[in-house]
Structure formats: structure tokens, C-alpha cells
C-alpha positions as CSV (number, residue, x, y, z in Angstrom):
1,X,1.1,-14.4,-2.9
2,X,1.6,-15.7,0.4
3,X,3.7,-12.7,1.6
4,X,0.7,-10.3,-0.4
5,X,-2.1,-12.1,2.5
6,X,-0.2,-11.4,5.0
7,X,0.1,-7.8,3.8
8,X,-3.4,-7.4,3.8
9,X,-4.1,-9.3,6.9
10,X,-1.9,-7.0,8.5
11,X,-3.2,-3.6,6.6
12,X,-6.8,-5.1,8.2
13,X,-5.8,-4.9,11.8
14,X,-3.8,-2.0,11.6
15,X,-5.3,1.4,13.0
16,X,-2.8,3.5,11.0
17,X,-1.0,2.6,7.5
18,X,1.7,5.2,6.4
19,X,2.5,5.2,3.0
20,X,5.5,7.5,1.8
21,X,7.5,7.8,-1.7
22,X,11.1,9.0,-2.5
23,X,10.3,12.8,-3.4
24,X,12.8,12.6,-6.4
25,X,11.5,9.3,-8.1
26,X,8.4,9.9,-9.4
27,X,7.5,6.5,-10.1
28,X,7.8,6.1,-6.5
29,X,4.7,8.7,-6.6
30,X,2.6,7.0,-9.3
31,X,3.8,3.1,-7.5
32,X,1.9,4.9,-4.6
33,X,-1.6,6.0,-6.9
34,X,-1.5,3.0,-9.0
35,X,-0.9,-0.3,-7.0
36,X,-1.2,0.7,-2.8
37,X,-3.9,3.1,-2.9
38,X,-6.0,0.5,-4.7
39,X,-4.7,-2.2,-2.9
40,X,-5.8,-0.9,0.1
41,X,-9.0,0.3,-1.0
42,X,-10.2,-3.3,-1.9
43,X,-9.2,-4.2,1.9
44,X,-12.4,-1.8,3.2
């Protein structure tokens, strides 16, 4: 938890956050639509 608040502390002050995924693990894909995407969202 402590390392996930500084995450998001940083994803707040950042002007640009680049998220990429391994084009031949999908999970790395669905890892992308299932926990960051709506991880950052709640940050707005």
C-alpha cells in the first residue's frame, strides 16, 4: 500500500503517463484494461 500512494501521488503530478504491454502476452493487454486503466481513472 505504501508503494501504491506513492504511485498515485506520482500519476497526480505527472503531465504524461505512458502505459505499454508485451504485444505477445495478452494478459499483459487485459493487466492494462482491468487494473491501470481504472486505477488511473479513480486518480481524475
Amino acid at each position: 500500500p505504501e508503494d501504491r500512494n506513492k504511485v498515485a501521488a506520482e500519476c497526480k503530478i505527472a503531465d504524461v503517463v505512458v502505459l505499454t504491454h508485451q504485444c505477445d502476452r495478452q494478459e499483459t493487454l487485459d493487466r492494462l484494461s482491468t487494473f491501470w486503466l481504472p486505477e488511473l481513472r479513480r486518480l481524475e
